[in-house]
N, C-alpha and C positions, 0 to 999 in steps of 0.2 A: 488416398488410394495407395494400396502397396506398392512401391516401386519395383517393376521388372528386371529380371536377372537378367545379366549379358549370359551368353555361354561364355563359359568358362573353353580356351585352348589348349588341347592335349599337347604334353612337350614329347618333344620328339620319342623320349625313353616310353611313352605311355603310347605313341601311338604304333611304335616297333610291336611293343608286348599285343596290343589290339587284334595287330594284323596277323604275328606269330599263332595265336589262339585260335582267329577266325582261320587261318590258313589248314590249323591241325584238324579243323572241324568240315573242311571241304573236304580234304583230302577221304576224311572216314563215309562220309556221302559217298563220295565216287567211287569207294573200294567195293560200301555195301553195293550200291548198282552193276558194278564189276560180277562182283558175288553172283546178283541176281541174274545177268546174263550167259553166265556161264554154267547155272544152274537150267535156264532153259536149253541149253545149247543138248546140253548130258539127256534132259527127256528127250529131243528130237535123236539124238544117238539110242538111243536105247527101244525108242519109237518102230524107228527104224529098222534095226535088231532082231525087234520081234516080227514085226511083219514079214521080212525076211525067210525068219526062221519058220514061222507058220505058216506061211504062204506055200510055200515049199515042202513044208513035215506031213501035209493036211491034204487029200488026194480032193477032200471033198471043196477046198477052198478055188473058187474059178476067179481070173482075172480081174475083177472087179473088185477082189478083195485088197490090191494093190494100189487100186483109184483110191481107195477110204482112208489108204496108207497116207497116199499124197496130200489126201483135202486134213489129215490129221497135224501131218509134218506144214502145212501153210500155215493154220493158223497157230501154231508154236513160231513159224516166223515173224508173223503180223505180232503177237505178244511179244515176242524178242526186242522186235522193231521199236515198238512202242519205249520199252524198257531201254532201248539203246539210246533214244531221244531224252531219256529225264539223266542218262550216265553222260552224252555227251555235253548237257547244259551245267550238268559241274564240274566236267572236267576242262568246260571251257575258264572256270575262272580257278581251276587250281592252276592250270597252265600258264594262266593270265601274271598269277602270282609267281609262278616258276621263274618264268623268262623276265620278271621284272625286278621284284620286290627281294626274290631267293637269290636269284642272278647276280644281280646289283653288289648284293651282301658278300657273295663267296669270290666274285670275280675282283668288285677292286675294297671291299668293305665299309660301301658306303650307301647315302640314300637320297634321294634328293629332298630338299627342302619342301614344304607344303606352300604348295602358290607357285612354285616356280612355274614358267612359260617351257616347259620340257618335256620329251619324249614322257619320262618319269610321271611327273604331273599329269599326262594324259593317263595312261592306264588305270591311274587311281581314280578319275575320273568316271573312265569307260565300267572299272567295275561296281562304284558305288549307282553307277546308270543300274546297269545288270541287277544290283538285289533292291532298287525301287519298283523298276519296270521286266521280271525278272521272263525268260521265252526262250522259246527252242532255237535252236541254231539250224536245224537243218527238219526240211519236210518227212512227212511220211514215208513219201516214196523214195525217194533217196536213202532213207536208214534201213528199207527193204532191202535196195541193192546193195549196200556195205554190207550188211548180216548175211545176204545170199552168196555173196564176193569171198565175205569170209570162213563161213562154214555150208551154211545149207546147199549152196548148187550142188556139193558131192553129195551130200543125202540125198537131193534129189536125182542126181544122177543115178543112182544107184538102186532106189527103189524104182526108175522109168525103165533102166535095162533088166530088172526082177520084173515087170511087170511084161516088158517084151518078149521075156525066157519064157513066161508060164505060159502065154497065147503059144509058144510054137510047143511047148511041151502035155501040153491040157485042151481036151483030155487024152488024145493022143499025138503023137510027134507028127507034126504038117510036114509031109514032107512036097506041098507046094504050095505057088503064092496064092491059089483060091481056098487050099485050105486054111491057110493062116489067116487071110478077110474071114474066113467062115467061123474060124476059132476066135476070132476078134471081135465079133459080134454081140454086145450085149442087149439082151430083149429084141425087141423092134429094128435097134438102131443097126445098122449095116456095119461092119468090119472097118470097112473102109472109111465111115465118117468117124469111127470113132478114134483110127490112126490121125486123123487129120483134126479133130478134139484136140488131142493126146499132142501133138507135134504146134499147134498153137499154145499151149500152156506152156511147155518148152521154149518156145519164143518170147512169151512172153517172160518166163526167166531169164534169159539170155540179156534180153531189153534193159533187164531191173538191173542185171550186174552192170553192166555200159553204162545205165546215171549213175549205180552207185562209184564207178570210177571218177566220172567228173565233179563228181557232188563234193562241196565244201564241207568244213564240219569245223567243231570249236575246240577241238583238242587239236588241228594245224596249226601250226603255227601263227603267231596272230600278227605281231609287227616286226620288223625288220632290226637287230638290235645296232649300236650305233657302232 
């Protein structure tokens, strides 16, 4: 029978160069995801924009036309969301390496041993865990409320007070509260449920940014340095 290899042990120069290369290769992951979100951020701006500008230029466009705005500008955030979940799972372990591996180096120039029982020791650990067993750091809903924290609540703030302007302005200026339920009406549905529609969606943005405050993520900081 052939006899079986041991592995062979990276010396320390071979597992710097390892970690140097894998590091340069996270970093460019996290940039393109970076990229990616900021690229949806500019459609929902632009989204936005138009709606705005049409809604408003277009005699024939009725209030409703600003609802289609909002259910437009959500699911650019749900994509966003999504897209923010796959940026903050690598920028959990560029981080990882920032505060560790980069840190270590610039701060006193050194590394710690392989094996050691050390702060050190652990992170290398935690991230060879991360690309066996590799998952998201933070839920759904939570990267909703960060995205919404960070850009979208003014959008949406924006197109709900466009869509408030056009009910008192369309088709002619309310000048009271039964006419504005009256202008607020779409089809069947009464003025007034559909403010109180309109005022729950709202809430339930408000809601999203509130976890997304408390909600963890993998680009915090991760441990305590010594």
């Amino acid at each position: 029978m052939p006899e079986e290899k041991t592995p062979q042990k990276l010396t320390r120069a071979e597992t710097i160069t390892a970690l140097a290369h894998y590091y340069r290769a996270e970093v460019q992951r996290s940039l393109a995801w970076r990229e990616r979100l900021d690229r949806t951020t500019n459609w929902a701006v632009g989204t936005t924009a138009a709606f705005l500008g049409f809604g408003f230029s277009h005699p024939e466009f009725t209030h409703p036309f600003f609802v289609f705005g909002l259910a437009i500008v959500y699911i650019l955030l749900f994509v966003e969301s999504r897209r923010y979940r796959f940026f903050d799972a690598y920028e959990y372990r560029v981080r990882l390496l920032n505060q560790n591996f980069i840190y270590g180096i610039l701060a006193d120039g050194t590394m710690a041993e392989e094996g050691g029982q050390t702060h050190d020791a652990f992170w290398r650990s935690e991230l060879a865990s991360d690309l066996r067993y590799p998952q998201y750091k933070m839920g759904m809903r939570n990267a909703l409320g960060r995205r919404l924290q960070a850009n979208y609540i003014l959008l949406f703030a924006v197109l709900l007070s466009g869509w408030l302007l056009k009910i008192k302005v369309h088709p002619l200026p309310a000048e009271s509260l039964g006419q504005y339920l009256e202008q607020a009406s779409v089809g069947g549905l009464p003025g007034a449920l559909t403010l109180i529609v309109m005022s729950l969606f709202a809430l339930h943005l408000i809601v999203l940014v509130r976890v997304g405050r408390r909600s963890g993520m993998g680009q915090d900081i991760l441990f305590p340095q010594k």
